[in-house]
N, C-alpha and C positions, 0 to 999 in steps of 0.2 A: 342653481337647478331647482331647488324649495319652488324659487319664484315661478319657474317654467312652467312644474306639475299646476302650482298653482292654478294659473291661466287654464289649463286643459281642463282641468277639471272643473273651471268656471264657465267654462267654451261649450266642455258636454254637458253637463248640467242643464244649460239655457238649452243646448237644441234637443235635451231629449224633453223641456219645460214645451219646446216648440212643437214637439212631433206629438207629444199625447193631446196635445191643442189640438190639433190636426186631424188623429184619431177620432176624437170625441166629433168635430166635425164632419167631417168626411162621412162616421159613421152614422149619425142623422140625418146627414142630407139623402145615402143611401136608403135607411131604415124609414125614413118619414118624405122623400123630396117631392114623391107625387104630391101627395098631398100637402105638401106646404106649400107646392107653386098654386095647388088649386086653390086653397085657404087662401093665400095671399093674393091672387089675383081677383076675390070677391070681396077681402075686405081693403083693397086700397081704391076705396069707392069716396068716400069721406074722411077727411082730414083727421079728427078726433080718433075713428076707428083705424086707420092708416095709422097715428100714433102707436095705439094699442097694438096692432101687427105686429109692428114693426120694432117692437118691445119683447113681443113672446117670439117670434121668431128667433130674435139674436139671443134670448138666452134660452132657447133649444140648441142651435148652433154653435153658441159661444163663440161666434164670432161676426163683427159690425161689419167686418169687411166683406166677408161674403153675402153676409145680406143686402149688404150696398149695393156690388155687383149683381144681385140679381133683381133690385129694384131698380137700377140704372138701367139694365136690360127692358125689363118692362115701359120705362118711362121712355128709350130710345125708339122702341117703335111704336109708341104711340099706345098700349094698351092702358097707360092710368095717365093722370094729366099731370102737372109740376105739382101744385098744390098738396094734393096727397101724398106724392110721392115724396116732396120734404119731410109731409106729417110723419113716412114710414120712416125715413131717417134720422130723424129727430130720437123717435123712438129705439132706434134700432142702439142707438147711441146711449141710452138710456138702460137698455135690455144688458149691451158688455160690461157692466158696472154689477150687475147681478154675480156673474162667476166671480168676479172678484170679494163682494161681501161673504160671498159663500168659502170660497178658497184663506181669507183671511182668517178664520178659523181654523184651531188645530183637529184635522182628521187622518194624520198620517198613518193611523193603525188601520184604518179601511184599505189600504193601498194596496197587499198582498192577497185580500180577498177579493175585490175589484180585480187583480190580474187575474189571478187564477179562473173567476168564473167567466172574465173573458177570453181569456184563452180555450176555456173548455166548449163555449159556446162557437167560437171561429174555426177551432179543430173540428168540432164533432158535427156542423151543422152542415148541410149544402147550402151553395150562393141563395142567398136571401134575405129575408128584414132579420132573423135571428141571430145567422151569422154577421149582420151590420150592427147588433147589438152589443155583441159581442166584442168587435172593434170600440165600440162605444165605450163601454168595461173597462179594456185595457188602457185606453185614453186617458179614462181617469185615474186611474191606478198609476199612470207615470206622468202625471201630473201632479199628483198628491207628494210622491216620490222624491220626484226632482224638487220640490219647494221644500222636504224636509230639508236634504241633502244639501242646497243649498244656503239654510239657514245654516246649517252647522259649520259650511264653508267658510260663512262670514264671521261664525264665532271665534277662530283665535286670530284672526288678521283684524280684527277693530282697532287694534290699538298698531296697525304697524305706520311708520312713518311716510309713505308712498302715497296710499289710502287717503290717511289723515291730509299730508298736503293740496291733493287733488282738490277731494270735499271742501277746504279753508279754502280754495281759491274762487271754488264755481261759488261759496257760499258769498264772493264778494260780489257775483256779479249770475243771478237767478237769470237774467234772459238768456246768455249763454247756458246756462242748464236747460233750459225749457226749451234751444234750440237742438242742445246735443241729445234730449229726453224725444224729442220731434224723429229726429236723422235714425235714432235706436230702433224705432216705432214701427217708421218705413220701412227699416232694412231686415223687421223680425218680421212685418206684417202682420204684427198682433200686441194690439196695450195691455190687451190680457197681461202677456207674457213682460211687460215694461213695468206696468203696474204691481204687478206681483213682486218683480224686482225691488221696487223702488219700497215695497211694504218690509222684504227679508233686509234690505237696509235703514229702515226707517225703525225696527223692533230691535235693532243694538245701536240704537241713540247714535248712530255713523255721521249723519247730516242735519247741520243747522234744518229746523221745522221750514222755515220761510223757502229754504232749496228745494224741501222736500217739495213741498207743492206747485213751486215754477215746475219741476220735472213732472210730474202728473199731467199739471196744464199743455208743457210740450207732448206727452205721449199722445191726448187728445189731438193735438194738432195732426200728429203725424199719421194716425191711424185715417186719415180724412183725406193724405197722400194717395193711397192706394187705388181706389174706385176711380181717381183720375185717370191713372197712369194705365189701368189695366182693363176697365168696364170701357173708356170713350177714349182712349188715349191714340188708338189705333183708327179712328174715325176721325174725316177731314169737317165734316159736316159739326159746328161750334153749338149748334140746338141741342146734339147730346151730349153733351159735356154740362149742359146749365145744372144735372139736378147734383154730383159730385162737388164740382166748383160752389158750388152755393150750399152743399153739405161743409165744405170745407171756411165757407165765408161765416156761417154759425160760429163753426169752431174759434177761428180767429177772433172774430169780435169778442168773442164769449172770455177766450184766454187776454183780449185785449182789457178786458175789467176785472178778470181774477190779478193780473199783474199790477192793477191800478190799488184793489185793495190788500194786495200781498201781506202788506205788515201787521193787517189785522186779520187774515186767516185763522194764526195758528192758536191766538185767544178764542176766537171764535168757535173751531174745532173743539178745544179744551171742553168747552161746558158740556160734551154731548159722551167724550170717553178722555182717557189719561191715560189710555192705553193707544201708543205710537201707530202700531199696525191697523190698528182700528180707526185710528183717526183719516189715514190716507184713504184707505177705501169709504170711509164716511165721505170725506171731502169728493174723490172720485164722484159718488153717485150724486151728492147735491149741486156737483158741479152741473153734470149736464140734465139734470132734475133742472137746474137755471135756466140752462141755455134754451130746455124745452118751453119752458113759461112765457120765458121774453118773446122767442118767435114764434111761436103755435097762432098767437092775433094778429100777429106781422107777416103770414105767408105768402097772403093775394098781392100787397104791393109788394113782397120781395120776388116772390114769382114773374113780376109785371116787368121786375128790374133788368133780374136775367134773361129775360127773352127779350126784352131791349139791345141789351150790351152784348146777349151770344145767339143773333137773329140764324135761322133758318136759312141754308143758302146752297146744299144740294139738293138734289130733284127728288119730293120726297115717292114721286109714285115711279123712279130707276126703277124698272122689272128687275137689273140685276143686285140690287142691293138685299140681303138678308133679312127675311122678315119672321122666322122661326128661330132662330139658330142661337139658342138661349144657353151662355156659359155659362151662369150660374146651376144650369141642369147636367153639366157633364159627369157629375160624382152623383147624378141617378142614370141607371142607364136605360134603362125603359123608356123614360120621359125623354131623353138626349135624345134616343130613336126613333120617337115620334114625332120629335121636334124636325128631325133630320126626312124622316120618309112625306112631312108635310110640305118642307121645300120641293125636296124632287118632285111631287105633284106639281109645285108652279114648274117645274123644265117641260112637264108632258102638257101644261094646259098654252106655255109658252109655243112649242113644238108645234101645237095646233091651229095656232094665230097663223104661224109660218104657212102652214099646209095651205091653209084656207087661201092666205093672198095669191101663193103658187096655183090653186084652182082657177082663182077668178081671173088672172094674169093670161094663163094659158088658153079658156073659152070667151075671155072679151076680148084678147088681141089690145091688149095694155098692158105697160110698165108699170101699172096704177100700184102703191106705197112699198114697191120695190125697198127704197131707204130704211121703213119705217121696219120691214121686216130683217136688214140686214140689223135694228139697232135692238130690233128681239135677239137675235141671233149673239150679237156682241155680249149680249146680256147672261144668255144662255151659258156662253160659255165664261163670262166670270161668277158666275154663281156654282158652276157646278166645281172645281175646285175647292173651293170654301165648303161646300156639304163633305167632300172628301177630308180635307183638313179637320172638319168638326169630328167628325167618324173616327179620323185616327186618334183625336188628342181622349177618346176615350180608355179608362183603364181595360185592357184587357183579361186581365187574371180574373177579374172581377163579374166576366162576364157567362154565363152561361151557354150552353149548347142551342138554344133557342133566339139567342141576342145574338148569338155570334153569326150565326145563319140571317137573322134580317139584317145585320149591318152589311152582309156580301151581300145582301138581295138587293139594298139600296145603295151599293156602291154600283153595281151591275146594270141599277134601271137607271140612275144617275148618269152611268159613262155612255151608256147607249141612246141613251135621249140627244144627249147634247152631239154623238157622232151625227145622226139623225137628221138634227137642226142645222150641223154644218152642210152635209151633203144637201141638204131643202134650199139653203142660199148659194152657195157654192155650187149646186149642177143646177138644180131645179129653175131655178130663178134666173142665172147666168144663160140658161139655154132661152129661156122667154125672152130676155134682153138680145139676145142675138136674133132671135128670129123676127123681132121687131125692129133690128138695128141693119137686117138685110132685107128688109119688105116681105119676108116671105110670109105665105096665109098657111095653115094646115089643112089640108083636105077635110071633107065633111066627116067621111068615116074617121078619120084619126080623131079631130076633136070629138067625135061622140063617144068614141075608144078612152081616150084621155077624158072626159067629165067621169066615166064609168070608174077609171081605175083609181083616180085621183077620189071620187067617196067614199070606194071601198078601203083605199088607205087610210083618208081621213077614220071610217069607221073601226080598222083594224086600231088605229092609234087611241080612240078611244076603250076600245075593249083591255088595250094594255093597261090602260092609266084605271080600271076597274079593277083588272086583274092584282094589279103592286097592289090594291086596298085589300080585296076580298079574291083569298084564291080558291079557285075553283078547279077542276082537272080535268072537266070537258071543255070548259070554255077555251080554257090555254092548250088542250087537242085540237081544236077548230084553229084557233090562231096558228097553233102550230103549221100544220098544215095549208093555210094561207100561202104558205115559201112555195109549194108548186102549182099552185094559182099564177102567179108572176112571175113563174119563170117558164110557165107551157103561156104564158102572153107574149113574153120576150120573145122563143123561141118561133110563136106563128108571125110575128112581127117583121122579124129578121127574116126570114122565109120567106115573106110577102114582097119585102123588099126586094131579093132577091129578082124574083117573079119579074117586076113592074122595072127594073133596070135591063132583064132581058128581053123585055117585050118592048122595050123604050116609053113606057106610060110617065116617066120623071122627067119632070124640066130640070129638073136640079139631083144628082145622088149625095151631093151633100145634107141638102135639106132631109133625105129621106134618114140618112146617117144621124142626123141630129135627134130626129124621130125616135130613133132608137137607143142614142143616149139618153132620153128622157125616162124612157122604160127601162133603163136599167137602174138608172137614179134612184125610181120610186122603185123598184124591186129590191134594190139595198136599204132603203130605208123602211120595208119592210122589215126586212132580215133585223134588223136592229133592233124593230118590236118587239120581234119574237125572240132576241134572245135579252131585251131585256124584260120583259113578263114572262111569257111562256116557257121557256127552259128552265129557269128556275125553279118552275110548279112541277113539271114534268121532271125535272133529277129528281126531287125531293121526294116525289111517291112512284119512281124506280120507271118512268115513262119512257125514257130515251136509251136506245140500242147505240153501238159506237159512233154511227154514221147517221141514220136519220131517226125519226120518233119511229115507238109500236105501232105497227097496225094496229086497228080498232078493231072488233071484232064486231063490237052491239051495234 
């Protein structure tokens, strides 16, 4: 039973070592992310300065892996080139070595003042950068925490005989260490937390020196896992995968000559401390201090290498692939929002394309890029899920009364755009195909009826896509209001029809029927403007009665 608690207590230990990691991140990305996307997206302009980024960023965050992810993010669409974007991971790499020199000192008497004022600060503050500081706080506070507690963990079991064998075995055989120190890395998502380990084992003499440092070298490796599996792993397209894969090919080589001079590590460590714990986080940071040196002059032909072996091979101008939708911004939510309301703009500018071909379709008496606007339309609709997905993977609790409201305002313009785009292919467009597929022509009046209604949608549809930016409460009265525009058109339509069947003026009552499916089409896909801009302005400053908008009075 001894042994059981043991384990538990070794198990929570490490996840609450995990979670104040977490903390501390989580709560800078929140307190600082606008601005560190925006910092970071001006200095990964040049290689050198991409370094240095890419260094203060990961030890703001204290962690490589997120910073990875959101430089793989940037490199995936195209906002910084390879080159840099190595230099920032090199760096970043360089930056997680930081919390650990820092953490390898004793500061466990700070730990209950660090909770306390974070917690006072999460309690007392509303959502904000204070109360993310606050998170910040407490992060560290149980992290300082868990690594006492840990040490002490390790103090009466040094000498038990379990322990001992294990350690004598890997000590026979470091690449096994450095691959089980790899598989730890991955599965915590953080070296931080491996690294640390490997120091509260390294400061009771537990592991032949030469183990210790294969296990280091594995943790490198593994943390280098992550940005694959999670930044490009979900993308069939092999172009974003080059700058992870090639963050990870650093690593390897780099651990593939730490293990060449293993034997002569631990002398080599010796001359700088004689202090165990101190020695591993020295080696840590001189390690990838190396690996930046070596390849920092080697980037352009390593860059040249992987866009060789991981070429470009889906279409990179797909309308429907993601060109906002930045994970590494999801632990800000402002930024994630913006990210998110800049897409939906491409569904309303996409929407447009549609409209436009459905114009020119309907007053040229041609099929003309029929295809091309069914492959908007394809697009339309898988992109707008994906905005939906992004929206949700946001924390909630997190969000305020103001967030929470444009996330339904961009769920709302999002779902209605893309309704919009189906009905524009699906009626609009399917009725032009027909009428061209039975010889019929449209009377003069109707086509001059249809260019009229057909601008004034196009224009309603642009007024929406101003609206989602800048709301305004006359302009989305007018739009509002638009709904019985097109539906006293429908109605004198139908009506007319009527008329011209009982007077026998139609050669065809089908064609005249078709006529008026068209007008209804575009009267829905009204509807869909307005309630994806307008209603929403209009609830929000008390506009709308149960059944239709207020009258105006002014």
């Amino acid at each position: 039973m001894k042994e059981i608690f043991a384990l538990l207590d070794f198990g929570g230990y490490i996840a609450l070592l995990l979670w104040g990691i977490h903390m501390v991140q989580s709560g800078v990305q929140r307190a600082f992310g606008a601005e560190l996307g925006i910092w970071m997206g001006h200095a990964l302009g040049r290689p050198r300065r991409a370094f240095f980024a890419g260094a203060a960023i990961t030890a703001a965050i204290q962690s490589s892996t997120a910073t990875g992810l959101m430089i793989t993010s940037f490199a995936a669409t195209g906002m910084v080139a390879l080159v840099p974007a190595l230099a920032a991971m090199l760096g970043a790499n360089v930056g997680t070595t930081l919390i650990v020199q820092l953490l390898s000192f004793k500061m466990t008497a700070l730990a209950p003042a660090l909770i306390l004022l974070g917690v006072w600060l999460f309690r007392s503050q509303e959502p904000g950068r204070r109360r993310d500081l606050g998170r910040v706080f407490i992060g560290l506070g149980l992290l300082l925490l868990s690594l006492h507690e840990l040490v002490g963990l390790f103090s009466p079991i040094q000498d038990a005989p379990l322990l001992q064998t294990i350690l004598e075995a890997l000590a026979g055989s470091p690449m096994t260490g450095m691959l089980l120190a790899a598989l730890l890395t991955w599965a915590a998502h953080s070296s931080v937390a491996i690294v640390v380990l490997i120091i509260s084992l390294a400061s009771h003499q537990h592991m032949d020196p030469q183990l210790t440092y294969a296990l280091v070298l594995g943790a490198n490796v593994g943390t280098a896992i992550n940005p694959i599996l999670e930044g490009a792993g979900s993308t069939k397209d092999p172009a974003n995968k080059r700058l992870p894969i090639g963050n990870l090919g650093t690593r390897l080589f780099g651990c593939l000559i730490g293990m060449i001079l293993l034997p002569w590590i631990p002398d080599l460590m010796s001359w700088f401390t004689h202090d165990p714990a101190r020695a591993v986080a020295n080696f840590h940071t001189f390690f990838n201090l190396a690996v930046a040196a070596l390849f920092l002059p080697l980037l352009k032909p390593y860059s040249r290498l992987l866009s060789r072996y991981l070429p470009r091979r889906t279409d990179p101008d797909d309308p429907g692939l993601p060109l906002y939708l930045d994970q590494s911004a999801l632990e800000v939510p402002a930024v994630a929002l913006g990210n998110a309301a800049r897409e939906a703009l491409r569904l309303s500018d996409m929407l447009q394309e549609i409209l436009d071909t459905a114009r020119q379709n309907m007053l040229n008496n041609s099929t003309h890029s029929i295809n091309h606007a069914r492959y908007i339309s394809n697009a339309v609709n898988r992109l707008e899920p994906l905005i939906t997905t992004y929206l949700a993977r946001l924390d909630q609790e997190n969000l305020n009364k103001k967030d929470t409201r444009r996330l339904n305002d961009i769920l709302t313009f999002s779902t209605n755009i893309s309704h919009a785009a189906t009905i524009s292919v699906n009626g609009l467009l399917s009725h032009t195909a027909k009428l061209r597929k039975q010889g019929w022509i449209l009377q003069a009046e109707e086509q001059t009826e249809i260019g009229k209604v057909m601008d004034r949608l196009i224009r309603n549809q642009r007024q929406a896509a101003a609206l989602f930016v800048a709301e305004d409460v006359k302009t989305a009265r007018f739009l509002a209001f638009e709904k019985d525009f097109f539906r006293e058109l429908e109605v004198a339509a139908a009506d007319r029809h009527i008329r011209k069947i009982k007077a026998g003026q139609l050669d065809s009552a089908e064609q005249g029927s078709l006529y008026l499916e068209i007008l209804r089409d575009v009267r829905t896909i009204n509807s869909y403007l307005v309630s994806a801009a307008a209603y929403p302005i209009l609830a929000k400053h008390d506009e709308l009665l149960p059944n239709r908008v207020r009258s105006n009075d002014d």
